[in-house]
N, C-alpha and C positions, 0 to 999 in steps of 0.2 A: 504494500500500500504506500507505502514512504516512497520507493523508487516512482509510483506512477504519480507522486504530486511532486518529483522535483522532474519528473519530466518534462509535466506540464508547464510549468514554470520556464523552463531552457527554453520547449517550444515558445511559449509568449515573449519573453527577453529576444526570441528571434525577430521575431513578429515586430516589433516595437522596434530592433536597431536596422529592419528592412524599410519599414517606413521613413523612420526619422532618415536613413539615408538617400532615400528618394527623394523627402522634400529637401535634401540639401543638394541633389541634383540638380533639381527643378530650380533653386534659386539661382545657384550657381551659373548656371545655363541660361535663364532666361533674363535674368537682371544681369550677367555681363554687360559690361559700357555703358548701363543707366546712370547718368547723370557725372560720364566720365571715371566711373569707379569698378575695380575689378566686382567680377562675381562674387569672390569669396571674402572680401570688403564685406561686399553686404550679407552674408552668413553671418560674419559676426558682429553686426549689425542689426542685423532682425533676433540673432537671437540675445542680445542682452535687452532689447528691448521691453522684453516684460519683466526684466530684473531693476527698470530704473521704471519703470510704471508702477511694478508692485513697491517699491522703495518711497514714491511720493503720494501714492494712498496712504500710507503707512505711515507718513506723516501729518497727512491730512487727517484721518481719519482715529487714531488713536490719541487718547488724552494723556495730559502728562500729570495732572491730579487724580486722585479717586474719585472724589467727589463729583468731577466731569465730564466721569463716562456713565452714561445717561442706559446702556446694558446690564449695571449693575442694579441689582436690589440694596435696597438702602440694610439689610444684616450682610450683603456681602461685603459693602463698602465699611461696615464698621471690623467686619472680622480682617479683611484686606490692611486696614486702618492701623490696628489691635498688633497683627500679624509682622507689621512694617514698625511699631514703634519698637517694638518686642529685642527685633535683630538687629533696629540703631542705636542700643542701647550701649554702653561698652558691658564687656564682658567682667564680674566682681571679683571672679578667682581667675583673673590672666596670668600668665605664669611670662615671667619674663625672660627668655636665654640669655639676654646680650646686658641686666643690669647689671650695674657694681655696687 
């Protein structure tokens, strides 16, 4: 049973690096010389692009208080709260290596 799910698995990892290599064909081939830029320019290109999309959602879209993420229920925002004073505290028994 083990051998037929990592088969599975090989097969699909096949599947997925046949595709992805096509559409880097497809780009490479078809956007050659747009806009004066090799093909594989724009490979990498298009593909960092959802890494700087999803990068400025991310900062649009997350808050930097608790209080002003509007997702939270106000007992998550006090345990979150609770949670976060808890670990800025310093620590009573720190044990110091480097004192004299």
């Amino acid at each position: 049973m083990r051998s037929t799910n990592s088969c599975g698995v090989t097969f699909s990892t096949h599947k997925a690096e046949s595709f992805v290599q096509l559409l880097a064909a497809l780009v490479i081939g078809h956007m050659d010389g747009v806009l004066g830029m090799s093909g594989w320019h724009w490979l990498f290109l298009l593909g960092g692009l959802p890494c700087v999309v999803l990068g400025l959602l991310v900062l649009k879209l997350l808050k930097d208080r608790i209080d002003d993420a509007g997702w939270l229920s106000s007992v998550e925002k006090s345990l979150l709260a609770g949670q976060i004073a808890q670990q800025s505290r310093p620590a009573e028994t720190a044990i110091r290596c480097w004192a004299r």
